[in-house]
N, C-alpha and C positions, 0 to 999 in steps of 0.2 A: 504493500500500500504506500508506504513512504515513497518507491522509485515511482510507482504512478501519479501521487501528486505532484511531483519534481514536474517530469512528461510533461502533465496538464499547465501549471507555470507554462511554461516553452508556447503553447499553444495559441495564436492568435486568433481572434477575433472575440466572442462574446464568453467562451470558455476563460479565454482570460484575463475576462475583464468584472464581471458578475459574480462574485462573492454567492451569491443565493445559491446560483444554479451550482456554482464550484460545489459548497457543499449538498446538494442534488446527489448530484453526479459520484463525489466520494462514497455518497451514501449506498447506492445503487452499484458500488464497484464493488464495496465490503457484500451487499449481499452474492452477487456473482459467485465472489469467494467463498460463501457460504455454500452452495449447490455446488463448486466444484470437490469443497472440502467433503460434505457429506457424499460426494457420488465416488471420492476416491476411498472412503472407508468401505462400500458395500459392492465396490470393482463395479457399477453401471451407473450410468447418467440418471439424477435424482431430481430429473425437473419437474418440478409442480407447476404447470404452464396456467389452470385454475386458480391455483393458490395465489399467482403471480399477477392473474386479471385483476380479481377480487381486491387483492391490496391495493391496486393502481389505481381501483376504481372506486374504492371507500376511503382511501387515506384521504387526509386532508390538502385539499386545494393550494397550490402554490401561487403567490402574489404574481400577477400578472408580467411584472419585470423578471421573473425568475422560473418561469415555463421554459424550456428548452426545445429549442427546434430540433426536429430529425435529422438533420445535416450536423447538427454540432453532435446527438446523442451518438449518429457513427462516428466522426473525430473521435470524442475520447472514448468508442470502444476501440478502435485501433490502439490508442497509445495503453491502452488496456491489455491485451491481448499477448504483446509479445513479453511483457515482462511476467504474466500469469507462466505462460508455457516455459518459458525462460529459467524461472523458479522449481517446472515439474521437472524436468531436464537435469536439472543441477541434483536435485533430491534424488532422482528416481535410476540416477546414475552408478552402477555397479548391479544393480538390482537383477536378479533372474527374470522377474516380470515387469521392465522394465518400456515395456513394448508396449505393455496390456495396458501399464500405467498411466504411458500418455495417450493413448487411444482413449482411455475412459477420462482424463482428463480434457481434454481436445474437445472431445464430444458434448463434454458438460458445459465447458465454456462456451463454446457456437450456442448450444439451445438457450442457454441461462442467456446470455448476453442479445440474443436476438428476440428472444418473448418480452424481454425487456423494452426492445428499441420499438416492435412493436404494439406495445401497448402505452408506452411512452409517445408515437406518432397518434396515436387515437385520442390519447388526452390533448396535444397537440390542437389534433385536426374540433375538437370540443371546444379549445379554448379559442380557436378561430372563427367557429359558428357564434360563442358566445356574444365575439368583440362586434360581430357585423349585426346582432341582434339590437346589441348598446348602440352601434351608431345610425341603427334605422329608429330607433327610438329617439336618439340626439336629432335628427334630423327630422323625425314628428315634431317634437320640442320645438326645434328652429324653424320651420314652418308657419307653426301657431305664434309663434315673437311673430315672423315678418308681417303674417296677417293682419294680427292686431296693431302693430306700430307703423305700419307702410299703406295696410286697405282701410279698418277698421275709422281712422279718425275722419277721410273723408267721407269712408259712406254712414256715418253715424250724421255729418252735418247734412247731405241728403236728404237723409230722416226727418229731421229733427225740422229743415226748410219745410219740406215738403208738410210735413203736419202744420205749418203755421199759416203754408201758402189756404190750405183748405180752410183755414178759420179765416179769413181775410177775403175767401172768394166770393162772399154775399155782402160785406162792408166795408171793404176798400183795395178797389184794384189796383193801383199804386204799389202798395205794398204787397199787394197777391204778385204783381209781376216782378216786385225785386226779389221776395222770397223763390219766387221761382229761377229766374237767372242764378240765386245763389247756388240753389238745389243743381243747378244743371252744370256749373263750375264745377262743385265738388266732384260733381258724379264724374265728368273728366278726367279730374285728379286721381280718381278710385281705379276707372278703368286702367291707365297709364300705371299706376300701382300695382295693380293686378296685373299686370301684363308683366312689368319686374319679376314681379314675387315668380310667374309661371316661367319666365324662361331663366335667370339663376339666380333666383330667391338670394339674392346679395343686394346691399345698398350699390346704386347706382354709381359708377365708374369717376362721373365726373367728380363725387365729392371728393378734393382733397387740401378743403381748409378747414378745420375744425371751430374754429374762432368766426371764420367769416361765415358758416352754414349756420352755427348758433346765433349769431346775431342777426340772421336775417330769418331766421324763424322768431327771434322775442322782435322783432321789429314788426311779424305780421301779426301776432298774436295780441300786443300791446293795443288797448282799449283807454287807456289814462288811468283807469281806476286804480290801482298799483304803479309803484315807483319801483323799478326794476336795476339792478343792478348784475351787472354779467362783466367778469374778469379770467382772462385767459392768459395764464404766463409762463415761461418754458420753454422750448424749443419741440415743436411740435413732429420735425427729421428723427428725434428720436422715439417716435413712437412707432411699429410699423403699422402700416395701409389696413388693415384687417383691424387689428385692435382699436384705429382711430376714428373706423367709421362706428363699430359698435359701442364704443363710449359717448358719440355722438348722439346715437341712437335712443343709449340710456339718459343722457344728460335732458335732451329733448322731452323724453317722456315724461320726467322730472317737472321741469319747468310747462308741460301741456298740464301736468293733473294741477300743479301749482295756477294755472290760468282759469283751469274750468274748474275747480272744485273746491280750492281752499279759501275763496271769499277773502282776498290778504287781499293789506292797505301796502306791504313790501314782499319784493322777492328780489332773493339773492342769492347769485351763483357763482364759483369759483371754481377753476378747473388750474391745478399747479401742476407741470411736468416736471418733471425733475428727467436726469440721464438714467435714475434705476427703477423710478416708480412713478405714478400718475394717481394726485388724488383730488376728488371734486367732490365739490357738497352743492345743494340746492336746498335753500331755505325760504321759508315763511313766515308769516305772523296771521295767518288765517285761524281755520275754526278747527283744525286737526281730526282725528278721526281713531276709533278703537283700531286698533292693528290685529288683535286677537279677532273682530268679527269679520266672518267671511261674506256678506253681504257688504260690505263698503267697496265703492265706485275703484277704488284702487287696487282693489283684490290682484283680479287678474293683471292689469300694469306692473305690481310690484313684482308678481311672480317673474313676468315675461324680463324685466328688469334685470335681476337678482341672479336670473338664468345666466344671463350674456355677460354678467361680469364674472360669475362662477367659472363660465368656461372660457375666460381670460387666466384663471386663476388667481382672480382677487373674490375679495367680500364687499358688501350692500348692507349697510348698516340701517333702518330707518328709525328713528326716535320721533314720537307723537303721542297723544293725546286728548282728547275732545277738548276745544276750547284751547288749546298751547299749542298751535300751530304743527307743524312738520319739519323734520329734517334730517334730510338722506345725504348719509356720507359715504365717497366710492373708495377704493383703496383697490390698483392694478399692480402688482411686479412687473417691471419689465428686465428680462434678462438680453445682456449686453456680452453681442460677440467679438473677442478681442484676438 
């Protein structure tokens, strides 16, 4: 065992670089050793190829970093193999049945080491149904964000036109036709959203100012009733294209429920980059809201939120209360290639 971990050392690529799998891998060499020690006691190969499923397929699950490919689990049975037989060779040397010795050792080693590799490529090939399972689910997930953040806010003012245009279509046409032009704007907006979301459900190409897309969203949003404040400071080259539009995304969101929902006399938002980390808050002084009820207008925003920072690898803080305003603070890592 000592000259196979040496071996393994030597070995490049994930063998020698992953501690986890290393010890995997040792562990699964000792038992090896075990079936060929017990098949040399009773002169014939003692594989329990059942026994060998069963354990594979009850033990406990390895962390996703530390599953080993079929390409590496042959690697280190080769550097396996010759110092096993190497060992029966030296021992089994003077011996009258010396012949017998390594043919029942040989043999044990091939089965033991190969019911291994294949049951080993099965958990493999599990843990690769599993990962495509999580990313059709991540990619439900992401879906439902774009819906809600890209279709959802113009076809809700649609809605909301169109029910006013019908109260106004017996008492004041004026207003029954501006309601309607607004309704048919939105809906514009909706389809062209839709249209995004169907062909690659990503924020649109052109955005690549994060300062200037935010301020011309609180520029269209802004009503007077609120005094608004929006500061962006940092070097925005260090964030990459992906991470900046989905902080965009979120920050937006922020400041949309802050527009329609929190009744605030101020809003304010701050986005700091820094070269290792991005963190942004969006605050209020409106009417707040229980967080724990799932009926509150923010529910699904927060979720959709909370998600797109999750899978930046940051956190979404929000702090509120009915009556004490709102305030979502973001916190993104960003790792820096040198």
């Amino acid at each position: 065992m000592a000259t196979f971990r040496k071996r393994l050392l030597t070995v490049t690529g994930e063998l020698g670089l992953d501690q986890d799998q290393m010890d995997q891998i040792v562990a699964q060499a000792g038992q090896v050793l075990d079936d060929v020690t017990a098949s040399l006691r009773t002169g014939q190969p003692e594989i329990n190829e059942v026994r060998i499923g069963l354990a594979s397929q009850a033990g406990p699950k390895p962390a996703p970093r530390a599953v080993i490919h079929p390409v590496d689990s042959l690697r280190a049975a080769n550097e396996l193999i010759e110092p096993v037989l190497d060992a029966v060779i030296e021992t089994a040397a003077g011996l009258p049945d010396a012949t017998c010795i390594f043919r029942t050792a040989n043999q044990a080693l091939q089965r033991s080491v190969l019911t291994r590799i294949r049951w080993s490529s099965e958990s493999y090939l599990a843990f690769l149904l599993d990962r495509v399972r999580q990313a059709q689910m991540a990619e439900r997930r992401r879906i439902a964000r774009e819906l809600h953040d890209r279709v959802g806010g113009p076809t809700s003012v649609v809605n909301r036109n169109l029910q006013l245009a019908k109260r106004y279509a017996e008492v004041d046409l004026n207003r029954l036709q501006e309601k309607v032009e607004v309704a048919y704007e939105a809906s514009v907006q909706s389809m062209d959203a839709l249209r995004g979301v169907a062909t690659d459900l990503r924020l649109e190409s052109e955005f690549n100012n994060l300062e200037q897309a935010l301020r011309g969203f609180v520029s269209a949003m802004t009503d007077g009733s609120a005094v608004v404040d929006l500061a962006i400071s940092g070097d925005e080259s260090w964030v990459p294209a992906e991470a900046l539009a989905e902080l965009f995304l979120v920050v937006r969101e922020a400041l949309r429920n802050a527009f329609h929902h929190a009744g605030a006399s101020t809003i304010v938002s701050h986005v700091d980059i820094a070269p290792h980390e991005v963190r942004a808050w969006v605050g209020d002084d409106g009417q707040g809201f229980d967080p724990a009820s799932g009926r509150s207008v923010h529910g699904h925003g927060l979720t959709s939120m909370r998600e797109r920072i999750e899978l930046l690898g940051g956190k979404l803080v929000v702090q509120t209360a009915p009556g004490r305003g709102t305030h979502i603070e973001i916190f993104v890592p960003l790792s820096r290639k040198t």
